[in-house]
C-alpha positions in Angstrom: 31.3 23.3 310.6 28.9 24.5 308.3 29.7 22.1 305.7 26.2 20.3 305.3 24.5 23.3 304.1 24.9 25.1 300.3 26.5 27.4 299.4 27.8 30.6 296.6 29.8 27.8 295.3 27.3 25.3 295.3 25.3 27.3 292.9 28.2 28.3 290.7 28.9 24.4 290.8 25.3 23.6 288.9 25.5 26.7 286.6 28.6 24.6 285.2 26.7 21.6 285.4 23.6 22.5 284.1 23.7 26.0 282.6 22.3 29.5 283.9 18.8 28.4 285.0 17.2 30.5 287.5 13.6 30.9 289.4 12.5 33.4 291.3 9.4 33.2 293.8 7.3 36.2 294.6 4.9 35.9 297.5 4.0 39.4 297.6 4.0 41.0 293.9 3.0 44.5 292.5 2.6 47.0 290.4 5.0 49.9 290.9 4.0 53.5 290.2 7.1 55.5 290.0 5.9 59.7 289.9 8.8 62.2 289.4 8.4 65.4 290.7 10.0 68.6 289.5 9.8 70.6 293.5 10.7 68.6 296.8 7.9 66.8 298.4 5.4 69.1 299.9 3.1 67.1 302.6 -0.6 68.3 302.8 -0.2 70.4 299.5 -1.1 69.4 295.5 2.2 67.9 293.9 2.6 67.7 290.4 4.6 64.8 288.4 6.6 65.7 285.1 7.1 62.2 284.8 5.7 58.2 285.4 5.7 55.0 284.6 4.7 51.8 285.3 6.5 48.6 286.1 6.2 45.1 287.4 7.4 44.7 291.0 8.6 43.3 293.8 11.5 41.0 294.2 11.9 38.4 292.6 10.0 39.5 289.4 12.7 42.5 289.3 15.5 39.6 289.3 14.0 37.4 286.8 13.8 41.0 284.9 17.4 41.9 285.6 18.6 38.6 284.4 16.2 39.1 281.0 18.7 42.4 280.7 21.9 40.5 281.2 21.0 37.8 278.6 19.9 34.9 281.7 17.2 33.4 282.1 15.1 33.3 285.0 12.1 31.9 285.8 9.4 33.9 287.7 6.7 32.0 290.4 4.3 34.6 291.8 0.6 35.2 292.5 -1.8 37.4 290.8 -5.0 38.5 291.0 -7.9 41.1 289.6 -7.1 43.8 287.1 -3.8 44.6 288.5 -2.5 41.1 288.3 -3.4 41.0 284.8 -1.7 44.3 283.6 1.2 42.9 286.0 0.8 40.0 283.4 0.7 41.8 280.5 3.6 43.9 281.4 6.0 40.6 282.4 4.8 39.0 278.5 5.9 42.5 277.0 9.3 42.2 278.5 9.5 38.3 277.0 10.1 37.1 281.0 9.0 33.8 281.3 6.8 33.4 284.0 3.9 30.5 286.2 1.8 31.9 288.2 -1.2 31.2 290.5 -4.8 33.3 290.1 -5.7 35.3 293.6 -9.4 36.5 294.9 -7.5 38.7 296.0 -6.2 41.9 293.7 -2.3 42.4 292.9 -1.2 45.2 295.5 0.1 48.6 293.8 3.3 50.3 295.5 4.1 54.4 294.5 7.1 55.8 294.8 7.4 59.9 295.1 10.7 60.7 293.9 10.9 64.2 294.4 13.3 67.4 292.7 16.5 66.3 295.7 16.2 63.0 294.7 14.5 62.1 298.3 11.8 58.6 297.3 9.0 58.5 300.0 7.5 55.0 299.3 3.7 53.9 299.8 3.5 50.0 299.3 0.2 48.1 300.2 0.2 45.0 302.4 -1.1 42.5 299.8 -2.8 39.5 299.8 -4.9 38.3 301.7 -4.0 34.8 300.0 -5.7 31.1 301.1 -3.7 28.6 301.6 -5.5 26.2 298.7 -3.8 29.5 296.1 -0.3 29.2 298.7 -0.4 25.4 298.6 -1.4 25.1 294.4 1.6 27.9 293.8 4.1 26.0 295.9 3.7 22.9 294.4 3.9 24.3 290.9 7.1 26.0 292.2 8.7 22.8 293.4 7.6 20.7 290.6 9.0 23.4 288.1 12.3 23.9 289.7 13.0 20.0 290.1 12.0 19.6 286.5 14.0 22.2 285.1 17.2 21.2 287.2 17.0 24.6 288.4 20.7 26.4 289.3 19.4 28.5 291.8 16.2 30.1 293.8 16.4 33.5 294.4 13.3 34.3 297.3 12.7 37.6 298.6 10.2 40.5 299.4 7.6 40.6 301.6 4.7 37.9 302.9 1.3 38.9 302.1 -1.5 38.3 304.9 -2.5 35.0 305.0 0.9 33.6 304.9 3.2 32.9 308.1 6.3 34.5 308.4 8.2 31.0 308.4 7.5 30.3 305.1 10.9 31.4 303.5 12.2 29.0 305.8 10.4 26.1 305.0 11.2 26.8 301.2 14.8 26.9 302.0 14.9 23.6 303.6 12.3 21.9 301.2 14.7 23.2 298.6 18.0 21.8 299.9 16.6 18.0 300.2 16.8 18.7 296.3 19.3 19.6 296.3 18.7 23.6 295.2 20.7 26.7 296.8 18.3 29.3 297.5 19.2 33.3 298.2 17.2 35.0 300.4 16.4 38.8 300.2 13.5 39.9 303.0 13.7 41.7 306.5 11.9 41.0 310.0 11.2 38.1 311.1 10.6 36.3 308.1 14.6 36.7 307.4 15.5 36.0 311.2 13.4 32.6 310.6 15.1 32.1 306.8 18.6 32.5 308.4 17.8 29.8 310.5 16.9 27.5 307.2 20.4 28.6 306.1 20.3 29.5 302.8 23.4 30.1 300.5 23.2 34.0 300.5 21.1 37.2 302.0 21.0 40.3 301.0 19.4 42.8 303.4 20.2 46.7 302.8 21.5 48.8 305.8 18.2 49.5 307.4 17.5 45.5 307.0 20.9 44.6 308.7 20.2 46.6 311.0 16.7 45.3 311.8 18.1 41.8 312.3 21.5 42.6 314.4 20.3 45.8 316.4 23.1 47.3 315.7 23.0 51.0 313.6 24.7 50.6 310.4 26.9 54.4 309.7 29.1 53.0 307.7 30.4 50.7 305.4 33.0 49.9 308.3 30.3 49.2 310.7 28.2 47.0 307.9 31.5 44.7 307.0 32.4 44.0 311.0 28.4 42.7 311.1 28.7 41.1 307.6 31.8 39.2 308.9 30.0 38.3 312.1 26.8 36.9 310.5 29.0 34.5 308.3 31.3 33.5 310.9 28.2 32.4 313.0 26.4 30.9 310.2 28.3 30.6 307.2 26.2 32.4 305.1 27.4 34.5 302.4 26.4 38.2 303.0 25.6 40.9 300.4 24.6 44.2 301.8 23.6 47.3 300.0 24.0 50.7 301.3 22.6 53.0 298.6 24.9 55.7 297.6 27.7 54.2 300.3 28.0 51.7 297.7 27.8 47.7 299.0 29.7 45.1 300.7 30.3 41.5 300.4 31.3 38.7 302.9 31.8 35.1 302.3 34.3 32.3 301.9 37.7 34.1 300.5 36.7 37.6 302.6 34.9 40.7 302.8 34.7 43.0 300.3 33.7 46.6 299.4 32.5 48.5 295.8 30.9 52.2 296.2 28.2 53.4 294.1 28.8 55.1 291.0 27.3 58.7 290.9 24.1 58.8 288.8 23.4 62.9 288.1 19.6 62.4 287.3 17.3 60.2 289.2 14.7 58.2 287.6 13.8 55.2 289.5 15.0 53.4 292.9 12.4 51.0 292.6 14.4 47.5 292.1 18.3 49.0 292.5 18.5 46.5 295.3 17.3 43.8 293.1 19.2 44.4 290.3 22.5 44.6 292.3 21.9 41.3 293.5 21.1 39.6 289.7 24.2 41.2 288.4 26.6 40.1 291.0 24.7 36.4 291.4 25.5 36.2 287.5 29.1 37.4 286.8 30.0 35.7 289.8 28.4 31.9 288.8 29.9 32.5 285.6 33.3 32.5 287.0 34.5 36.4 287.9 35.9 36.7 290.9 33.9 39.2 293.7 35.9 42.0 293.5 34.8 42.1 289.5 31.6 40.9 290.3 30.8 43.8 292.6 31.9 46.2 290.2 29.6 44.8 287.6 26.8 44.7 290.3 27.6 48.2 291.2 27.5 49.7 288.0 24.3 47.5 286.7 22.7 48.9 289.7 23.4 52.2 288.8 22.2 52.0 285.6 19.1 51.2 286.8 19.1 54.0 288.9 19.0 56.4 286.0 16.3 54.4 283.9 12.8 54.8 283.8 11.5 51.6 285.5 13.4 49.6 282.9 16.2 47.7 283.3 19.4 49.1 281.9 21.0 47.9 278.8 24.5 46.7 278.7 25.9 49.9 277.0 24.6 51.4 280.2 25.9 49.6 282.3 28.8 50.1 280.6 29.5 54.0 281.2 29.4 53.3 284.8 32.2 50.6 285.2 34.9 52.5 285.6 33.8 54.5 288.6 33.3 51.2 289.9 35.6 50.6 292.2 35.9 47.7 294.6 38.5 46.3 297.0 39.1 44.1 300.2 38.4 45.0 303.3 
């Protein structure tokens, strides 16, 4: 019944055909300021980091720099603008990932996280944008164009929609994309992702709170999260990937559902883009052939990894420790 639209093995299909060739579109980039703190968050009172860092955000920029780390490459459309789009810029040429982007009047937005001595984050992200739709229209194009060209495998679109942007507009990609033929994989919440459903893309990937945003229904479990996994496919034959932090993840699609814990990291460095980087590493083991139960025990560990880095992405010896406490099964 759902056999007009793409799917996980549509995109596996033209990473045969053509080779690993992402993209990745960012609407709503950043810069992310990650402060550790050495005493729990205390509201109203000085707090003191022992440690930073800065990294390029968002999305679909954390994909294409996943993919970098797994020895993929990935393509990354955003939008930048003022200072903070060019250190975004300069920080995204330092890592080598290849990149097109679009100038903004208005400045890159900056996101902190507070990641305090319990390993609570309390996240500050600004709104972004607002962006015209002259830069949305010039940025869209280039997208299109680029992917087409390129004979791209997949588009992975995801994060939030600045100001100045409708909500709908993951949808409309989606759809633009499949008359080309491109499997896209969406990863945003609200109504932008109620609206992208309905485009029916290959994959989502919302995280509990997401899920349960879009079902109204409170995710406790990894139980709970599989029964709504199973249902969201069955009505709409999109493949499912949800992420439930230190509950570990679970996967629905064509062969079943599936579940992989989290690996125990012992010291907290950075949450900012564990979501994204789950996603990358399961998207590439699984194109490349492995089956999900390996590919969420890759995805599990990578995400780990990255966990315990410093705003980087992890390298594969890294990864590597975490495997085997990896472990994933059917559910």
């Amino acid at each position: 019944m759902h056999d007009k639209y793409l799917s996980i093995l549509d995109i596996r299909r033209r990473v045969t055909e053509n080779g690993v060739k992402f993209s990745t579109l960012t609407l709503n980039p950043s810069l992310d300021k990650t402060m550790i703190l050495g005493t729990p968050l205390k509201m109203g009172a000085l707090n003191r980091a022992k440690e930073s860092n800065l990294s390029a955000g968002s999305k679909g920029i954390n994909v294409a720099r996943a993919m970098k780390a797994m020895g993929a490459g990935a393509t990354s459309y955003f939008f930048a603008g003022g200072e903070t789009g060019d250190i975004l810029l300069r920080l995204l040429k330092s890592e080598g990932i290849s990149y097109r982007t679009v100038k903004t009047k208005a400045p890159t937005r900056e996101n902190i996280k507070l990641i305090d001595s319990e390993g609570v984050c309390t996240e500050i992200n600004e709104s972004g944008g607002p962006v015209s739709e002259v830069e949305t229209g010039e940025l869209l194009s280039l997208f299109y164009c680029g992917c087409r060209d390129s004979k791209t495998s997949c588009v992975f679109l995801g994060g939030s929609v600045p100001r100045g942007i409708d909500s709908d507009i993951y949808a409309e990609i989606i759809e633009n994309l499949r008359e080309i033929g491109i499997p896209s994989i969406l990863d945003c919440d609200g109504e932008a992702l109620k609206k992208g459903i309905a485009a029916r893309p290959a994959l989502i990937k919302p995280n509990a709170y997401e899920l349960s945003l879009l079902t109204g229904v409170d995710i406790k479990n990894p139980d709970v999260a599989a029964d709504i996994c199973r249902c969201v496919y069955a009505e709409t034959g999109i493949s499912v990937l949800c992420t439930l932090g230190a509950e570990g993840a679970v996967f629905t699609g064509d062969s079943g559902c599936y579940y992989v814990n989290a690996p125990k990291v012992s010291c907290v460095r950075c949450f900012a883009g564990a979501g994204d980087a789950f996603l990358s590493a399961f998207v590439l083991s699984y194109v490349r052939g492995a089956d999900e139960l390996t590919s969420l025990a890759y995805a599990a560990a990578f995400a780990s990894a990255k966990v315990a880095a410093s705003g980087e992405m992890p390298t594969q010896d890294e990864v590597a420790a975490y495997m085997p406490q990896a472990i994933s099964r059917a559910i």
